[in-house]
N, C-alpha and C positions, 0 to 999 in steps of 0.2 A: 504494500500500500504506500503511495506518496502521501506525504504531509506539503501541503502547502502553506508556508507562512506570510507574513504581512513584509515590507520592508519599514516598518513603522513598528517600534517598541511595544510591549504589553505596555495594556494602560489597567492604571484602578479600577477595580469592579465598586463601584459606589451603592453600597448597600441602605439606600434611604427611602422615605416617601417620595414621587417625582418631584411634588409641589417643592417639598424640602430642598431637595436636590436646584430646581429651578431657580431659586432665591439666595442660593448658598454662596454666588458672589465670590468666587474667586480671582478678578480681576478689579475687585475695589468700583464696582459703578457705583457710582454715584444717584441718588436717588428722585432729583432732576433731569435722570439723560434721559432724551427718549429714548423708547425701543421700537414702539410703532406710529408710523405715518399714516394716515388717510391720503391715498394720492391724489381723491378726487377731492374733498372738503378742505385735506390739513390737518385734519383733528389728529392730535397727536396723543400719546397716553405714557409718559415716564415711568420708568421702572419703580419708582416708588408708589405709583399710581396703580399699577400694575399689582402688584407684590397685597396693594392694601384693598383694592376691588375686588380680588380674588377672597379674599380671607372675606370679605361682607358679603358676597353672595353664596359662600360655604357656611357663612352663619345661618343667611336666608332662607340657604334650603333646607336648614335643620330646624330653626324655629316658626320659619312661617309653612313648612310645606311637609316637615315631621322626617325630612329626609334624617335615612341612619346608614351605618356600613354595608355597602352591599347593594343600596339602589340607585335604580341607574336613570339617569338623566338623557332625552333625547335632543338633538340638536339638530334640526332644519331649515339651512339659510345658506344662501350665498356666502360669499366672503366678507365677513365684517372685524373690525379692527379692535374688537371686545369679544370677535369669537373665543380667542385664548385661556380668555379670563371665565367664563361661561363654561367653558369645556375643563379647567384645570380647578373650578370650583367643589366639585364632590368629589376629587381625587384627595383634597385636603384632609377630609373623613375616611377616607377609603369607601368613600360611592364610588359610583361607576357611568361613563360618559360614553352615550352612543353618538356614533354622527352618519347620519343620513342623506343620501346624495340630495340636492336642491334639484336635480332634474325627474325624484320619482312623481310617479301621480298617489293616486289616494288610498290603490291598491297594494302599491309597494310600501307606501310610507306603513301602511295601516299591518302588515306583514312585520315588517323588522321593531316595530313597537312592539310587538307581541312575541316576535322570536326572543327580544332583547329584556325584555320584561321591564320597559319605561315605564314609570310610575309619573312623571311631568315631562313638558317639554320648551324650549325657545324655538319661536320660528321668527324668520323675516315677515312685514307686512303682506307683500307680494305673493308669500305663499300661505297665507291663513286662511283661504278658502279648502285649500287642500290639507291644511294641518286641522283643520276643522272636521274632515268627513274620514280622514284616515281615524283621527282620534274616536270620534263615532263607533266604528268601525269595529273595534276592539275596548268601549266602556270608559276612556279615558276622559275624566269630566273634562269640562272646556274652562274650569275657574283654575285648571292647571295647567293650562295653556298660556304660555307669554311672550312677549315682543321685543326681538330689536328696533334699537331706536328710539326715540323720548316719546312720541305717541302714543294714545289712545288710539286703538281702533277699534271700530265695531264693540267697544265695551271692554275688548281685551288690553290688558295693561302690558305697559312694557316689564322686564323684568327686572330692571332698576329702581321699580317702583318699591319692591321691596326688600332693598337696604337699608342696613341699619342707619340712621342717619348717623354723617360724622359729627354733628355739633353736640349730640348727646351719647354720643357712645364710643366711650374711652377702648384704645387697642387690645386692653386688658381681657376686654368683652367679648372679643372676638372668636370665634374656632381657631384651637390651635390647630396645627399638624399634626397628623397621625405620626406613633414613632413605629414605625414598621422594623423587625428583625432580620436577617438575613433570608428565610425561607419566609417570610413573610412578603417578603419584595417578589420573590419568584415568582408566588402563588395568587398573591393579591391584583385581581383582575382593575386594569385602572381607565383601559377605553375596549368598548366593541367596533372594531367596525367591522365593513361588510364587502363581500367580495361582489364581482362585477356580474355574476349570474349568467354570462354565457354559455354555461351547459346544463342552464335547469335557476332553481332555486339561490340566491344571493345566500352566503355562509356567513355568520358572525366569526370574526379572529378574535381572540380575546387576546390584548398585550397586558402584561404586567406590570411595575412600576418598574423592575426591574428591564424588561424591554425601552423602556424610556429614557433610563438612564443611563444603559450601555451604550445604546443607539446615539444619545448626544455625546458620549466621552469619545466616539468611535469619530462624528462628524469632528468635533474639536479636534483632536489629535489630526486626522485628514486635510484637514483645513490650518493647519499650525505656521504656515508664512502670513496668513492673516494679524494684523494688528489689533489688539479689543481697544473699542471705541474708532476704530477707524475703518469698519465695510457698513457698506448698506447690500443688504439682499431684498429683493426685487420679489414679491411675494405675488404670484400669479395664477399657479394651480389651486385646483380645490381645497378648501381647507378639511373640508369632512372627509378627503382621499388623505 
């Protein structure tokens, strides 16, 4: 048998929660920088912005929506520039985050809720007609349906409406991170997603948190004539891919 190896060193197996891991700041950023752009608005969102949106809507979904370890969160939208935060919110608990293509109709969507066992979900406005009859579909009330973006529509709230407010609710308040164990990281499922279904049925892949955090020491390491604080990547593909 060959062994093929890297010409790139073993790097650290980072045994943490991803969220953990994501904020652990190894290059000193500073909690001003941005990280993400709106290319089309500008809206920008700074890592400390970042870091503390996350931690309020992993509150939200435990206080206001009763989320616990283990439930999984559905996400259907386009690409938006709080997807991150949305998505990496019930990883902080150890829930679980599915992302569903923005091109299914109401048959798919209302399919992989149900394979995936979503208990809530965020959709873009544009697609709440079909987050609407997918949810249907399989009993998922509609008061646990919510919105990118600061509107109201049609009655549905955005999902920023229920954050904690920061003018009364000290960081103390907040969800911590889960401290996940070494086989805990393996095992602890942290997003589903879903394969492309050209021979039948779309599959849920379950990653781990440890998938998450191999996978970024792996691009890090790869990527190592890069400067921190000095690239921009150019974010274009789907984000729920």
């Amino acid at each position: 048998m060959t062994i093929y190896r890297s010409h790139l060193p073993d790097q650290p197996v980072p045994y943490m929660n991803a969220f953990s891991f994501a904020i652990s700041n190894p290059n000193n950023t500073p909690d001003s920088y941005p990280i993400l752009i709106d290319g089309a608005t500008k809206q920008t969102i700074t890592f400390g912005q970042w870091k503390l949106n996350t931690l309020r809507w992993a509150t939200a979904l435990q206080k206001s929506l009763n989320f616990k370890r283990g439930d999984v969160l559905a996400l259907f939208s386009f690409n938006q520039i709080d997807y991150s935060i949305t998505m990496f919110g019930p990883l902080v608990f150890a829930g679980i985050t599915t992302t569903v293509n923005s091109a299914y109709n109401a048959d798919e969507l209302a399919y992989q809720l149900r394979d995936s066992g979503a208990t809530a979900m965020v959709t873009h406005p544009e697609l709440l007609a079909i987050a609407r009859e997918g949810a249907r579909k399989v009993g998922l009330p509609e008061e646990r349906i919510f919105l990118y973006g600061d509107g109201v529509v049609d009655g549905f709230r955005p999902y920023t409406s229920l954050l904690p407010p920061l003018e009364t609710t000290p960081e103390s308040e907040l969800v911590k991170p889960v401290v996940l164990d070494a086989r805990e990281c393996k095992e602890t499922t942290a997003l589903i997603c879903y394969s492309s279904g050209t021979t039948g049925r779309s599959k849920g892949v379950e990653l781990s948190h440890l998938n998450f955090t191999v996978n970024a020491v792996q691009v890090v390491a790869f990527d190592g004539d890069l400067k921190a604080h000095d690239n921009i990547a150019l974010s274009v593909l789907p984000m729920y891919h």
